[in-house]
ZANU-606303 format. One record per residue (C-alpha): residue in one letter; x, y, z. Coordinates in steps of 0.05 Angstrom, whole numbers, padded with zeros to 5 digits, always signed. Last residue first. Layout:
BEGIN
aXYZ ...
END
This chain:
BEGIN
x-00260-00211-00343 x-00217-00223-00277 x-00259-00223-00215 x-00254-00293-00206 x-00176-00291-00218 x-00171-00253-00151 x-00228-00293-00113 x-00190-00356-00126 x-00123-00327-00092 x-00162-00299-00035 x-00199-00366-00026 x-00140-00416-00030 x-00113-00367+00027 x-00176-00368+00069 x-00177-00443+00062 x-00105-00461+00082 x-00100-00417+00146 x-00038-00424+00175 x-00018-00361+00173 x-00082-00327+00181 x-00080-00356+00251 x-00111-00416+00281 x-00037-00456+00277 x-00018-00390+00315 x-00070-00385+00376 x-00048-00447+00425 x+00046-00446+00412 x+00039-00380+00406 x-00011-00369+00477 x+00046-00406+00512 x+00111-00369+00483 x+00076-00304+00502 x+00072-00335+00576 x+00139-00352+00576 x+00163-00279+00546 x+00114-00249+00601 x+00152-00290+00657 x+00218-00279+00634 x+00220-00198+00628 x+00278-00160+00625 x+00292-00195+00555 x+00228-00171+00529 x+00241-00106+00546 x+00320-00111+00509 x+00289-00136+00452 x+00242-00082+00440 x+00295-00039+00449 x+00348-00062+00405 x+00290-00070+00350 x+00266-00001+00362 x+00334+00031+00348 x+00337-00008+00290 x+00280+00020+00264 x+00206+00005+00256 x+00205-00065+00295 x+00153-00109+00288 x+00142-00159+00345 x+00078-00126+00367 x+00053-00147+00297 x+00035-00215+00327 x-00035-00232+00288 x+00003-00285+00255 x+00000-00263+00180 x+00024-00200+00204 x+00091-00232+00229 x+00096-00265+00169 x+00094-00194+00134 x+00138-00168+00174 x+00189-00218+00163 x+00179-00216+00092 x+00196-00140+00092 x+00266-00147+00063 x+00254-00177-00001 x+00186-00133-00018 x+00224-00067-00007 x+00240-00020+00054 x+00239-00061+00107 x+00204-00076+00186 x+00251-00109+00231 x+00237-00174+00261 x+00234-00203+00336 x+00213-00278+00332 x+00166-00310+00392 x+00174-00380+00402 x+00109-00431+00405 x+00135-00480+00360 x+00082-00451+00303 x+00124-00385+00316 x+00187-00411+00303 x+00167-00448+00241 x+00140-00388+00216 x+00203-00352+00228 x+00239-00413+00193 x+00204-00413+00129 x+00217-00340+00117 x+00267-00295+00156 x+00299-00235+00143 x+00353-00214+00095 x+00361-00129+00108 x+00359-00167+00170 x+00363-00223+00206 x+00313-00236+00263 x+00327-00241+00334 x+00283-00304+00355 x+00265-00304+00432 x+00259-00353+00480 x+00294-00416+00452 x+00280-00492+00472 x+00233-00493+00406 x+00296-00474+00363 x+00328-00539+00389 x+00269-00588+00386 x+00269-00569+00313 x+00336-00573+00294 x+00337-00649+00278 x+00371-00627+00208 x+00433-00597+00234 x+00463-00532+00223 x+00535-00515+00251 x+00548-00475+00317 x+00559-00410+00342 x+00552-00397+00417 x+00552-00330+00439 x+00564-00304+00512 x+00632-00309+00526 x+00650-00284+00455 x+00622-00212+00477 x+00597-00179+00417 x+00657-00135+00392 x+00640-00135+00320 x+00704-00159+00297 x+00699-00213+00351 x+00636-00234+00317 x+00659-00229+00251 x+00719-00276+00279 x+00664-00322+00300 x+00620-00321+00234 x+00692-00338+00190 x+00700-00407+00241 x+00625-00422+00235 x+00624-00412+00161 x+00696-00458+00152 x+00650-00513+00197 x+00602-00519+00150 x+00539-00560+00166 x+00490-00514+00134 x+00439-00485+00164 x+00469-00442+00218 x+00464-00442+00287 x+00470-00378+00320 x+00450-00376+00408 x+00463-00313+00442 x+00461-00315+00528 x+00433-00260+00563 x+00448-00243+00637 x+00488-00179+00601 x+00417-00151+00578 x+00439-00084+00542 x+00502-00097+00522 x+00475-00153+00496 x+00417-00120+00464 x+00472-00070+00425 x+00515-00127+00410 x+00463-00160+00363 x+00444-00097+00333 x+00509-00088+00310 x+00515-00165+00287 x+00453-00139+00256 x+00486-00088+00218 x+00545-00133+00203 x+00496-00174+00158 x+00482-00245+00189 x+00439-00271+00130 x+00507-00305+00106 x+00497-00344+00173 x+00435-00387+00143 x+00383-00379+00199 x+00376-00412+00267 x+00378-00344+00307 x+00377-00349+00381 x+00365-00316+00450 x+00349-00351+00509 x+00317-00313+00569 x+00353-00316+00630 x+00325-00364+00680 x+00253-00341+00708 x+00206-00387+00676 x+00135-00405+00686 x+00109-00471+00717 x+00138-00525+00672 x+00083-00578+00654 x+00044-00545+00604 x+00113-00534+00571 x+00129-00607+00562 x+00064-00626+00525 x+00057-00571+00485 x+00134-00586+00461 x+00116-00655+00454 x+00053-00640+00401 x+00096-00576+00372 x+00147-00631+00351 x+00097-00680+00320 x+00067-00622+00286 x+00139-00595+00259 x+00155-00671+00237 x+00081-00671+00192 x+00105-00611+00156 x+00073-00554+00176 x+00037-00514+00130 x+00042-00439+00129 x+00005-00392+00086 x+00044-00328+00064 x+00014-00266+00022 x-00037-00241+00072 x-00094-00204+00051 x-00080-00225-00030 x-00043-00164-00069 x-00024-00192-00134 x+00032-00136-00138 x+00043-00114-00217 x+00116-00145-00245 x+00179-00111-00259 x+00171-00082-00179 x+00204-00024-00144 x+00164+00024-00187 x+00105-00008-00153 x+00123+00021-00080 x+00075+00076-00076 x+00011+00022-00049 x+00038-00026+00004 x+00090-00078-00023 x+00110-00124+00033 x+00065-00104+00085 x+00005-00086+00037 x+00013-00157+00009 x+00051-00198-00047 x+00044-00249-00106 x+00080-00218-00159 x+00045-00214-00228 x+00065-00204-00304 x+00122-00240-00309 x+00145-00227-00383 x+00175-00164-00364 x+00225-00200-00324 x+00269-00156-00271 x+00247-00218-00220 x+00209-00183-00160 x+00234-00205-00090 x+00225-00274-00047 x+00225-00330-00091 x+00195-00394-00066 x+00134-00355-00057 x+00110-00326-00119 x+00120-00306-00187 x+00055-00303-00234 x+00054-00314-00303 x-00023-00306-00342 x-00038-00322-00407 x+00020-00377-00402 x+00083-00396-00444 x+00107-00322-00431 x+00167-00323-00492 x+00219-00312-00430 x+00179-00356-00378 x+00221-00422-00384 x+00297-00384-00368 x+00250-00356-00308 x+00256-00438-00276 x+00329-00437-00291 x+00351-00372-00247 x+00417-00381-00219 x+00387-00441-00173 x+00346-00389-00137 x+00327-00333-00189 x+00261-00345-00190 x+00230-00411-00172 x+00161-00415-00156 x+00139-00399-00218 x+00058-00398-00228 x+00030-00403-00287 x-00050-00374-00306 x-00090-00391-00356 x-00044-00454-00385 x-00057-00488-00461 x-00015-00547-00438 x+00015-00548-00503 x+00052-00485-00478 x+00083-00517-00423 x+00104-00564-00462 x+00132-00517-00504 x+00174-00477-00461 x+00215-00547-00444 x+00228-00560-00507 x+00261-00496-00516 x+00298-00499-00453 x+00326-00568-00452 x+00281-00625-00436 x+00314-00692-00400 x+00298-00661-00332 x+00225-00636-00349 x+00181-00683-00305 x+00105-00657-00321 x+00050-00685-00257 x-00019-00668-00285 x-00084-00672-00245 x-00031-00646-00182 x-00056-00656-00113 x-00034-00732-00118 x+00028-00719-00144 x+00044-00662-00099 x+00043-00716-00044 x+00086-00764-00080 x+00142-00709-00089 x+00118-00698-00002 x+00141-00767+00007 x+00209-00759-00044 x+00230-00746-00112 x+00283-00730-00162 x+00269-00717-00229 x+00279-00647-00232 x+00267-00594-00269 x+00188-00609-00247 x+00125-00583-00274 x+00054-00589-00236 x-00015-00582-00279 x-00075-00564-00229 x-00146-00559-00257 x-00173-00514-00222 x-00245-00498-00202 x-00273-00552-00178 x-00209-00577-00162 x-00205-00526-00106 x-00138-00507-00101 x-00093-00562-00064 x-00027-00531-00098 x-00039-00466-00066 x-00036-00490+00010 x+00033-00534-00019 x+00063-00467-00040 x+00084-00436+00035 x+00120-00504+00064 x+00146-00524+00001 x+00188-00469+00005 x+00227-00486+00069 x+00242-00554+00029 x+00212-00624+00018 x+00220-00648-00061 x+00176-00609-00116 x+00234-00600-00157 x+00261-00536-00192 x+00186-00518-00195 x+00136-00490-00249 x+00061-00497-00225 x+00012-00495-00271 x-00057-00462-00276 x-00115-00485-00318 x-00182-00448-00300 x-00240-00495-00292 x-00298-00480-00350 x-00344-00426-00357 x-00357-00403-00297 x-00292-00413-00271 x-00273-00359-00311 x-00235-00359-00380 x-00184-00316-00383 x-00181-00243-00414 x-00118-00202-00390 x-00063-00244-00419 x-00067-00196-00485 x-00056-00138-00450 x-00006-00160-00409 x+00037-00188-00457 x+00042-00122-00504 x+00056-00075-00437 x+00108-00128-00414 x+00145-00126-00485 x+00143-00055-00491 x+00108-00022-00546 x+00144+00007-00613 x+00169-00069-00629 x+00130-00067-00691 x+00148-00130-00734 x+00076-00154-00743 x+00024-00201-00708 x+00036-00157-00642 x+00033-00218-00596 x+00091-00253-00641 x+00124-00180-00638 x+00143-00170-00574 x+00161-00247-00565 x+00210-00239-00613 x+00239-00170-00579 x+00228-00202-00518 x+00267-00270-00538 x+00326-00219-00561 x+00334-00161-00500 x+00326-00229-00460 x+00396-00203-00412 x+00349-00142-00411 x+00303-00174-00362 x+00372-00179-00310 x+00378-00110-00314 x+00311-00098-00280 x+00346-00139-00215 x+00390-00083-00205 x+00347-00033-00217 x+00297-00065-00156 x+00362-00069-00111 x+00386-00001-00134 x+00310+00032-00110 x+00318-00008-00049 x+00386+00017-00031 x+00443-00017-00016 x+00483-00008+00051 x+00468-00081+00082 x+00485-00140+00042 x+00456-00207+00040 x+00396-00189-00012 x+00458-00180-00062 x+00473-00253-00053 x+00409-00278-00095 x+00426-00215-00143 x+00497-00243-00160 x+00478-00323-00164 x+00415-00294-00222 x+00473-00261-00258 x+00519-00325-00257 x+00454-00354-00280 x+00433-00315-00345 x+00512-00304-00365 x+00512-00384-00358 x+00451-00377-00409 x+00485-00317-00449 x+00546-00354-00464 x+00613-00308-00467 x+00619-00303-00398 x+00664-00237-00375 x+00610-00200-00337 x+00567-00249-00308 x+00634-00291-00272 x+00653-00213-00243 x+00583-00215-00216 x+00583-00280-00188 x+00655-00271-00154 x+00629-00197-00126 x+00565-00227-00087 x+00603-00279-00059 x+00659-00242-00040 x+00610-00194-00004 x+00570-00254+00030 x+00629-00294+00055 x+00604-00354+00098 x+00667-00399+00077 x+00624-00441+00034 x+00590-00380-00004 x+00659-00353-00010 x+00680-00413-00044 x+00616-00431-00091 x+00634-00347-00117 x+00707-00369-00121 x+00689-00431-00173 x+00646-00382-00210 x+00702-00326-00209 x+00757-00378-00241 x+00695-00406-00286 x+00684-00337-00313 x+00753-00338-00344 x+00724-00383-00401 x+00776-00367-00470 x+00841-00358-00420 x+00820-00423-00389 x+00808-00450-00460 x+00879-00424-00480 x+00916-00462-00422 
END
């Protein structure tokens, strides 16, 4: 009994893994932050904090600026490794300069390519097939002219596209047995230009636990986590003018590595056997004029009550329409809590279908219409997968780098007609589409032709764009 009185975050940890199951995003959000607040162990202090801004990003009602300030607390949870870090790039005990404005001064000069290849890692919870893996794997086959590509894994599991990164990767690091310290230094020993964390704060944050002494010159964050970190030891976030135009840096720990377009999809080789019999099939259907099919196949604690809002706005609006919600995990508890938030909402039950994830989903989300993103969560892996099937995804623009993703996919695929500046605009542009079949067929045709020749998909222009930024570097 006195250990559980000693360790009362555990209660709010277990409840936090509870909501998440049920589908709750406001318990969820609460638990992890009550389980922050009363550990006693910085490290599980570190993650429950990490767990609490993940789930914030579900919630409607907060503002970007207390997003962003949330998330700058979490660099003051290393008040200590800063302060040491501070002062190993200082050479004395001052500590009169920021941490960040210390680091990034001194990671400025790298060597250029002229000189010798630059020596950038990759930091990964595992490099095993995922939504992420889908943006990172364009940068991990960087020119090996020019980089020399070192690959670190917290995991030791591995798979066909672990193998793959294997033989992209000069340098393949497993870390699983290493704790944190030991860890750091390897990376260090690896004498690194540039690092590249595509973790965050998924996984309560153990890929940034490596950065907090900034075992690189250079520490970028990008892709597999979708907002800035709060570290002042990260000094860049990979972004755009969509996600972070120019006046939006005080939303951001890190400064915005502003490529042209800051996504780059690859298909796995199952998404280009399914857009193979999905061209196939639709060349042979003359034009539709059934209902159009509405659907959303993303995680169902993205569904904020706003968009369930939304959601019953185009339905009242289009009441041929049929809504389609299939989560992506195989829960039933989430489809049974999603349903009574439906009723709550007042979308008419008789026309929504919710239904549990499954991993053969791709022939399914191909056989939709039209995509209603999520939002102030959208979208990532799976609105690009829509669109290389050949199905058009409605998104609304955001406020901050989190909740613009959409937009900035959308972008990416030459297709900013689907980018809705309000709310308002979202229920209408839905609602036009909906009204008409034939256009929303034929949009679904040129999709499926012009999108794996899009910016999005292409792998050269992005390895480019990142090259050129460190090329200019002196």
């Amino acid at each position: 009994m006195g250990n559980k009185k000693e360790e009362p975050w555990r209660t709010f940890e277990q409840r936090g893994a509870a909501c998440r199951r049920k589908g709750d995003a406001v318990g969820c959000a609460r638990a992890y932050f009550e389980a922050a607040q009363c550990d006693r162990f910085l490290r599980s202090q570190r993650e429950h904090y990490s767990s609490y801004l993940f789930t914030l990003h579900y919630l409607s009602g907060i503002s970007a600026e207390e997003l962003a300030r949330q998330h700058f607390v979490y660099g003051q949870l290393y008040r200590e490794e800063l302060a040491e870090t501070t002062r190993s790039v200082a050479g004395d005990d001052s500590v009169s300069a920021s941490a960040s404005e210390k680091i990034a001064s001194e990671a400025v000069p790298i060597v250029t390519s002229g000189e010798r290849r630059l020596r950038i890692g990759f930091l990964s919870l595992d490099f095993l097939e995922s939504s992420a893996a889908r943006f990172y794997e364009a940068l991990l086959g960087l020119p090996k002219d020019a980089f020399e590509v070192f690959a670190y894994s917290l995991s030791d599991e591995a798979d066909d596209f672990t193998s793959r990164v294997q033989s992209m990767a000069e340098h393949y690091r497993v870390l699983s047995s290493y704790d944190i310290e030991s860890s750091e230094q390897a990376i260090v020993a690896d004498n690194l230009d540039i690092l590249v964390d595509l973790g965050g704060h998924t996984a309560g944050g153990a890929t940034l636990m490596l950065l907090a002494h900034h075992p690189a010159r250079i520490i970028i964050e990008a892709v597999g986590w979708f907002d800035t970190t709060g570290m002042p030891t990260v000094d860049y976030l990979l972004t755009d003018d969509v996600m972070d135009p120019p006046g939006r840096e005080a939303l951001l720990s890190e400064q915005p590595l502003r490529l042209p377009h800051a996504w780059c999809f690859m298909p796995s080789r199952a998404m280009r056997a399914a857009r193979e019999r999905i061209g196939r099939r639709r060349r042979k259907q003359a034009p539709g004029s059934v209902p159009v099919r509405l659907a959303s196949f993303q995680n169902f604690l993205k569904i904020s009550d706003d968009t369930l809002d939304a959601w019953r706005a185009i339905l009242d609006r289009a009441p041929q329409a049929h809504l389609l919600l299939q989560d992506t995990m195989r829960v039933p508890a989430r489809v049974t809590e999603l349903e009574r938030r439906l009723r709550a909402a007042g979308l008419p039950m008789e026309r929504v279908t919710a239904r549990m994830g499954s991993d053969d989903y791709l022939d399914g989300l191909a056989a939709q219409d039209l995509v209603l993103d999520t939002f102030p969560y959208p979208g990532g892996a799976m609105t690009a997968t829509a669109l290389y099937l050949g199905v058009p995804v409605l998104t609304l623009s955001g406020d901050s780098h989190s909740r613009s993703v959409g937009a900035s996919i959308l972008t990416a695929a030459e297709r900013t007609e689907l980018i809705a500046e309000s709310v308002g605009e979202y229920v209408e542009k839905a609602a036009r589409l909906i009204a008409q079949p034939g256009e929303v067929a034929a949009l679904r045709m040129r999709l499926l032709e012009e999108i794996p020749f899009s910016p999005l998909c292409n792998a050269a222009a992005y390895r480019k764009n990142f090259f050129d930024f460190f090329s200019k570097i002196t």
